[in-house]
Every structure is written in structure tokens, then in C-alpha cells.
FIKE-403696 format. One line per field, with one value per residue (C-alpha): residue in one letter; x, z, y. Coordinates in Angstrom, 2 decimals. Each point is the difference from the previous one (the first is absolute). Layout:
N
r a  ...
xx X  ...
zz Z  ...
yy Y  ...
END
This chain:
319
r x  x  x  x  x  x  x  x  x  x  x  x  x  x  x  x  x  x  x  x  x  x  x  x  x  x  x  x  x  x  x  x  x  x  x  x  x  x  x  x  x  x  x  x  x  x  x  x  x  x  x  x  x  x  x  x  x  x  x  x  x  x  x  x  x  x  x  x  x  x  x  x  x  x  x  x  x  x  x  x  x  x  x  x  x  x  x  x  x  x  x  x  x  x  x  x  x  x  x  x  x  x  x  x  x  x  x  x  x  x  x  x  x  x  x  x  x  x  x  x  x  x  x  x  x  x  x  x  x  x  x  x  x  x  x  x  x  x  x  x  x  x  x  x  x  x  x  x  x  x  x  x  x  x  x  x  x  x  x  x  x  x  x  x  x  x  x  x  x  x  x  x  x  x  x  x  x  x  x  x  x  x  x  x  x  x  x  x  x  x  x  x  x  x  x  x  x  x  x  x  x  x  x  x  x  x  x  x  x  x  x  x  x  x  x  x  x  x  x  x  x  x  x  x  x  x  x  x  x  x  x  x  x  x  x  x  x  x  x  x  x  x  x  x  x  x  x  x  x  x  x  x  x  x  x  x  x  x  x  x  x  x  x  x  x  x  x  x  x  x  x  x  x  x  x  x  x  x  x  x  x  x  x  x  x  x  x  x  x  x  x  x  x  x  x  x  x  x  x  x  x  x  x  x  x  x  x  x  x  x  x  x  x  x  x  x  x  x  x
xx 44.19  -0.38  -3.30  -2.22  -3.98  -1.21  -1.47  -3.60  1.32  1.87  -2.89  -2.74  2.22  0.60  -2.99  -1.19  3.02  1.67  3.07  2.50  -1.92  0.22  3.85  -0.14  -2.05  1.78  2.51  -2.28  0.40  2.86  0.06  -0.22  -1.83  1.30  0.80  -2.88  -2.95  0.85  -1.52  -2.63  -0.91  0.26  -2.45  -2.75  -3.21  -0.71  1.41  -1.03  1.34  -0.33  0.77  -0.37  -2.08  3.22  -2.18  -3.22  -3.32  0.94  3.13  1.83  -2.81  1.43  -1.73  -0.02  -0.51  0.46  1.81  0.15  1.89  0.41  3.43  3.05  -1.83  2.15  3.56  2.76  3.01  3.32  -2.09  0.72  -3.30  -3.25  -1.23  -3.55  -0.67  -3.21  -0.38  -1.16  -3.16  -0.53  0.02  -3.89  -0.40  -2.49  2.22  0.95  3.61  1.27  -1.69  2.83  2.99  3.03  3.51  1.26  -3.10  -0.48  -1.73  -0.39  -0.32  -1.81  0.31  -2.51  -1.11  -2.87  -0.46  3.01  -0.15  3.70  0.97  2.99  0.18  2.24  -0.71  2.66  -0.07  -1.28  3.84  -1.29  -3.27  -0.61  -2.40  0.68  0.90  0.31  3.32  0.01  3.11  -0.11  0.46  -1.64  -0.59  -1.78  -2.05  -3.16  -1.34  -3.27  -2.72  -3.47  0.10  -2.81  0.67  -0.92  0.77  0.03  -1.55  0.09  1.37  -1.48  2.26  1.25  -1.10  -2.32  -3.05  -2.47  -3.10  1.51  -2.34  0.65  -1.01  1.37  -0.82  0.23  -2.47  0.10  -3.39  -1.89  2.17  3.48  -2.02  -0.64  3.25  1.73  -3.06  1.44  3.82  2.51  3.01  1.41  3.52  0.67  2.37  1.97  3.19  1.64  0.55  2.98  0.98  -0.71  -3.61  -1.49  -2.25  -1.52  -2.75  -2.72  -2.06  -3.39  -3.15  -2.40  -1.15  2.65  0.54  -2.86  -2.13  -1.13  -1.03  0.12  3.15  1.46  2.06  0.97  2.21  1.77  3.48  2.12  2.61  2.92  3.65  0.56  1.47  -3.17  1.25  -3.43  -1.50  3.34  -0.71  -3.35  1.97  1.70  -2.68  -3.62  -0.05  -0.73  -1.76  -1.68  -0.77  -2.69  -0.48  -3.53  1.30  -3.37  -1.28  3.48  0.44  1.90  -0.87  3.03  -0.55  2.68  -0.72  1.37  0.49  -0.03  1.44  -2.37  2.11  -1.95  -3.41  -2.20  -0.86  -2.81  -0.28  4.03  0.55  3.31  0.99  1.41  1.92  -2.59  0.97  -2.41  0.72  -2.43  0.00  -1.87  -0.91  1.43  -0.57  -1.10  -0.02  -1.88  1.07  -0.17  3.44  2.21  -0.47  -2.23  0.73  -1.34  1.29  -0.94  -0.19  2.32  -0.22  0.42  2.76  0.14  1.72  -2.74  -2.31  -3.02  -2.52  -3.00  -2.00  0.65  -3.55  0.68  2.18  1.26  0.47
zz 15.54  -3.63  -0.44  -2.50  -1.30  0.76  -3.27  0.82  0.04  -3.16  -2.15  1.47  -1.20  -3.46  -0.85  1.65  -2.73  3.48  0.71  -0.98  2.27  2.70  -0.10  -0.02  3.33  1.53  1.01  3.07  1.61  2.48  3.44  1.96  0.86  -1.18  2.76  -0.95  0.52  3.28  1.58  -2.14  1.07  4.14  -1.11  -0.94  1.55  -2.55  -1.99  -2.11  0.07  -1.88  1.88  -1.29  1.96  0.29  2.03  0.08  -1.93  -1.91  -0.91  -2.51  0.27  -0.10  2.60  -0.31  3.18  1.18  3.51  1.77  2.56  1.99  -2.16  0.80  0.20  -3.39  -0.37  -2.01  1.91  -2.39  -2.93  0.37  1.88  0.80  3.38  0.93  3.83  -0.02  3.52  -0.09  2.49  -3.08  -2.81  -1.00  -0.24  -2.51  -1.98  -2.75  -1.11  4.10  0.20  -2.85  1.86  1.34  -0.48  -3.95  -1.05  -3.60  0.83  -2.86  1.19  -1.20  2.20  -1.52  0.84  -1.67  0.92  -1.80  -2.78  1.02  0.28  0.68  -0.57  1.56  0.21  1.83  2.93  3.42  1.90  3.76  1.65  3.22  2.23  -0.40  -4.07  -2.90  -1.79  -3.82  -1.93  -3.38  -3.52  -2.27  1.23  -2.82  -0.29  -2.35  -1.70  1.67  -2.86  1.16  3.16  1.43  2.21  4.03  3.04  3.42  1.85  3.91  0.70  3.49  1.63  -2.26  1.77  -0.42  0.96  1.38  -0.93  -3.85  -2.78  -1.90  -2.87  -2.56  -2.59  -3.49  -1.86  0.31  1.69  -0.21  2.47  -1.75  -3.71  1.74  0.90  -3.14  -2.11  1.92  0.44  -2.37  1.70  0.23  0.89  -1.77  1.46  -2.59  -0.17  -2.29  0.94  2.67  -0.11  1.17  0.76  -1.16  1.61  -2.51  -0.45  -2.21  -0.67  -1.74  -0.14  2.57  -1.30  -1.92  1.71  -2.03  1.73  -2.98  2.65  3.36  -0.52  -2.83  -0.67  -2.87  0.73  -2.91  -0.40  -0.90  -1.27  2.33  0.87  -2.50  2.53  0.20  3.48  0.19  -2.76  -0.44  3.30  -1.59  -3.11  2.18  3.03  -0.45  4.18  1.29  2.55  0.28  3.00  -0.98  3.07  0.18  1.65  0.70  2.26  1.63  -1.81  -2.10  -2.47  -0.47  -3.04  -1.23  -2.60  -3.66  -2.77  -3.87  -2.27  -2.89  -3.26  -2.97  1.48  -1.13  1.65  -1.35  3.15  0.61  2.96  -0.44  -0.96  -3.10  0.69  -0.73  2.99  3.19  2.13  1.22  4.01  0.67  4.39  1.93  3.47  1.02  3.33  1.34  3.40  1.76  0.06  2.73  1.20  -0.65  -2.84  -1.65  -3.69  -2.13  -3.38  -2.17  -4.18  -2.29  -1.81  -3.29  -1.69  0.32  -3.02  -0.34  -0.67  -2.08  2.16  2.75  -0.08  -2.70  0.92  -1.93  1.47
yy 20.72  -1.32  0.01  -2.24  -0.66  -3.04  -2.08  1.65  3.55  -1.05  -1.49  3.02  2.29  -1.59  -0.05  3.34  1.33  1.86  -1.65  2.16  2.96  -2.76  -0.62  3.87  0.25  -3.40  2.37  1.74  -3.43  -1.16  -1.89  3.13  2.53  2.89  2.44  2.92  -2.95  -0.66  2.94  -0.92  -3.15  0.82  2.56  -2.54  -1.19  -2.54  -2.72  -2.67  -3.33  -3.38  -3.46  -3.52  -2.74  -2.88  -2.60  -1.25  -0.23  3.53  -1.24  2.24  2.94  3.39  2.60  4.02  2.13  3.75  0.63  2.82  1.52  3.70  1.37  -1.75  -3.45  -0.68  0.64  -0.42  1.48  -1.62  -0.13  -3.97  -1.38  1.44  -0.05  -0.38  0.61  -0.97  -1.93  -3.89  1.19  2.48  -2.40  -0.76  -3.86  0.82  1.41  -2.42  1.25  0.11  -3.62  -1.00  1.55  -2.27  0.11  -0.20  0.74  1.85  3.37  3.17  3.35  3.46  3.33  1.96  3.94  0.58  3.57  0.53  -3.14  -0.62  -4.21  -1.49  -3.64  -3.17  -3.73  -2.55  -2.50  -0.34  0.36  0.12  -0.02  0.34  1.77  3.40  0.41  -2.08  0.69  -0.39  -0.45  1.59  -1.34  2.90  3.32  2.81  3.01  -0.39  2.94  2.02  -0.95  -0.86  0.75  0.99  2.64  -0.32  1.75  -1.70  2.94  -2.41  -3.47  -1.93  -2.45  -2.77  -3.44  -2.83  0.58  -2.41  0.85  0.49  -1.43  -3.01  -1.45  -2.89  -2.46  -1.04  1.79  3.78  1.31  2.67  2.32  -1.02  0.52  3.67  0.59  -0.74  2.04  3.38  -0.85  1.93  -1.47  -3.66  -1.21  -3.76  -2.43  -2.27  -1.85  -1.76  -4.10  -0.29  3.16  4.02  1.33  3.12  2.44  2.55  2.75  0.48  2.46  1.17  1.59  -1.09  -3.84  -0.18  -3.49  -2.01  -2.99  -1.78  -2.82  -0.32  -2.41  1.91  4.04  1.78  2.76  2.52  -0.19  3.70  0.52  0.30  0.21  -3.18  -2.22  -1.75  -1.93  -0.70  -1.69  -1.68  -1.88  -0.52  -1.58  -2.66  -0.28  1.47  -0.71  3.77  1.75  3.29  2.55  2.23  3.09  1.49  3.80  0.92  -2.97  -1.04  -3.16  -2.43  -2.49  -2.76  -2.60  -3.01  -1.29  -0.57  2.97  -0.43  2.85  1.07  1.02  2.02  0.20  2.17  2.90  2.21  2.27  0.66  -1.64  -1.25  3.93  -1.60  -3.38  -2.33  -1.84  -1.48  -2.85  -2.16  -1.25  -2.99  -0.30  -2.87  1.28  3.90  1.76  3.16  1.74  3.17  1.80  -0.39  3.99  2.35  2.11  3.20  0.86  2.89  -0.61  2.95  -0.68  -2.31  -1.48  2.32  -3.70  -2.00  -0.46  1.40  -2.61  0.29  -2.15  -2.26  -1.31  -2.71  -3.05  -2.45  -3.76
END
């Protein structure tokens, strides 16, 4: 497969003055995946995923979620497709990525151990859905590199389904439980996607508030430095629609966002929160949702990432 940056990629990495290191690392990607991630993959309990709203009010909104799954529950046996065999009677309606899902549909991928800080990463197309799996037919398939991960272990995992007496909460201003949330999290995955064309999942990763609620309608997150493909904030170049998925690990939850996302360039940054790059975006709130997970699950936390930037202060934000 001859593979190409879209005119996002292209201008990000212009003016980040990376392009030539991302022709370099354009190579990692192909259509497949390669035979050594396949194990890999099976092997996961979690995913994320981004998903774009095609009808109704939220037209053109872009959605993040995590799904989980017992190992096996994702496969990728010829390296072609990935298989999710996650039963219709298991899909939560709640969940706002599986409410997006039909045939043809765009869909981004990120299998993600964070006990290890090893990610593999594929987007494509809905091929087949039925009720036992959804089959995805793959366009891009590439590791990423482990920096800031926060490191995890998932010491028990309780039957993945539904449940009914799950907690729910949504709306358009973030409130006081979502504002807590986002004050402890030091992980987010962000959904983008350029107009017409693939959708990324991807990680980030931080000290704890490094996600910063300058209103209750309104983020500022850091932006690192990373593996100068900037697939990413290239989507954000072309189409600032994105969604986020923030998990709390402690309290068994997960906060999903769509909204819009600005890139910062040259900002100052007294305390060294960007580690360097001078870089934040900014997320403005369309629509958020709160729920319970859809199993119980109890995670130990290891270490830190030893990439991320050590801030001199987090207790300062800047609108």
C-alpha cells in the first residue's frame, strides 16, 4: 500500500519543522497487521474507538469510547479485518460509539495495554455487523511508541454487560461530578478524523489535571512532542469535530465529550507544561456524558510515564 498524509498531516508537520522525521516513521504503516500484533491484540481487554454521529441532531459529531471484553473478544486472525465478538445483548445502548455502528461506517481503533504501555493502532470500515461481531476492514494499521502512558494493572474484571441499574448522567455544561473527574484524570483517548475520510483513536497522557477546565464548557490540554505524524492535530487542521473518553479507574467510570478542538501554536508556557513544544489545544463541549462502566473493574495503579513533563504548577490556568 502506497501510503500518503493528508493536507492536515502535511501543514502540522510544516510548521511543527518534522516532516522529514515523519516520511521517516510513515514507513511503520501498511494495511495489515503485521503478524507479531496479532497475538497482541486477542490478548486485550480494552480498546478505544472513535465513531462519527451520520444522522440526526449531532450530525457530524465525532464520539470516543473504551470497550472491553474477556481476551479473545478482539481478533485479527489474517491480519486483514478485526473482529469484535462482542454480542448485540452485550452492546451498552448508552454507549455512544456502539449507538453509531452500521454497515460502512468509519470506525478508528487503539488496542492499548497499559500495564505494559504497548499500542497498536488501525482505523478502516464497518465490513459486516451482525449479532455476534462487528467485522472491520482495515485501511491503516501502526504501532505508536509507549510515551505517557500511565501505567495500570487490571488486577479483576466482572462480567462485561449492561447493567441496569448503571448511572447516567448528560448535558451541555460540565457539572460538578464531570469538573471532578477531569481535575484527577491523567489519561484521555481523543477521537478525530479528517473530513470524508479515516478516523483516529489516540492516547494522551499527563499528570493528574493535566486536562484543564477553564469553564465548565471549555479544556485546555498540553500537547508533547510525539512520533511527528501528528494524525491528530492534522484532523484538527481540516475538522476541529472530535470527541474525547476520559476513564476515572478508581470509581468505574467514563466521561465521553464531542465537541470541537483548536490547536494552540507558540503559547507561552511559564510552568512547562507542554515539556517544551509550546503547543495546547483548546476543546470547546457540545454534548458530554457520564456512566458507570459496563463491568466492574479493579486497577492498580504501577508508575508514571518517565516522558511526561514535569510541571511547575498545575494550579494556574490560562483561558
Amino acid at each position: 500500500m502506497a501510503f500518503a498524509f493528508h493536507d492536515g498531516e502535511r501543514a502540522v508537520q510544516e510548521r511543527a519543522g518534522e516532516s522529514a522525521v515523519a516520511v521517516r516513521n510513515a514507513s511503520v504503516i501498511t494495511d495489515t497487521v503485521i503478524a507479531g500484533a496479532r497475538p497482541f491484540i486477542e490478548k486485550q481487554v480494552m480498546t478505544a474507538v472513535a465513531a462519527r454521529a451520520a444522522d440526526g441532531p449531532g450530525n457530524g459529531q465525532i464520539w470516543a469510547s473504551l470497550w472491553f471484553g474477556t481476551p479473545g473478544f478482539l481478533k485479527s486472525p489474517g491480519g486483514r479485518h478485526i473482529e469484535v465478538h462482542t454480542p448485540a445483548a452485550h452492546r451498552d445502548p448508552s454507549d455512544p460509539v456502539w449507538a453509531q455502528m452500521h454497515e460502512e461506517a468509519q470506525l478508528g481503533m487503539l488496542f492499548i495495554e497499559i500495564s505494559s504501555r504497548r499500542r497498536y493502532r488501525v482505523n478502516g470500515h464497518v465490513q459486516a455487523l451482525d449479532a455476534a461481531q462487528m467485522q472491520l476492514a482495515i485501511a491503516e494499521a501502526y504501532p505508536n511508541c509507549p510515551k505517557y502512558i500511565q501505567r495500570r494493572h487490571l488486577r479483576a474484571l466482572g462480567d462485561v454487560q449492561p447493567q441496569p441499574d448503571a448511572r447516567i448522567s448528560r448535558g451541555t455544561e460540565l457539572n460538578a461530578d464531570a469538573l471532578a473527574l477531569l481535575a484527577q484524570a491523567d489519561t484521555l483517548f481523543i477521537a478525530s478524523g479528517a473530513p470524508a475520510g479515516h478516523l483516529d483513536a489516540s492516547h494522551r497522557g499527563g499528570p493528574p489535571g493535566f486536562v484543564q477546565a477553564v469553564s465548565p464548557t471549555r479544556l485546555r490540554v498540553p500537547d508533547y512532542g510525539g512520533n511527528s505524524l501528528f494524525n491528530t492535530l492534522g484532523n484538527l487542521a481540516l475538522d476541529p469535530a472530535c470527541g474525547l473518553v476520559v476513564p476515572d479507574f478508581s470509581s468505574g467510570r467514563l466521561l465521553h465529550l464531542s465537541g470541537r478542538a483548536e490547536v494552540l501554536w507558540n503559547q507561552p508556557d511559564p510552568q512547562g507544561l507542554t515539556g517544551g513544544t509550546g503547543r495546547f489545544w483548546k476543546f470547546e463541549v457540545r454534548e458530554w456524558l457520564l456512566r458507570d462502566l459496563p463491568a466492574a473493574m479493579e486497577w492498580e495503579y504501577l508508575d508514571a510515564s518517565p516522558f511526561i513533563p514535569v510541571p511547575s504548577s498545575l494550579s494556574t490556568i490560562a483561558s
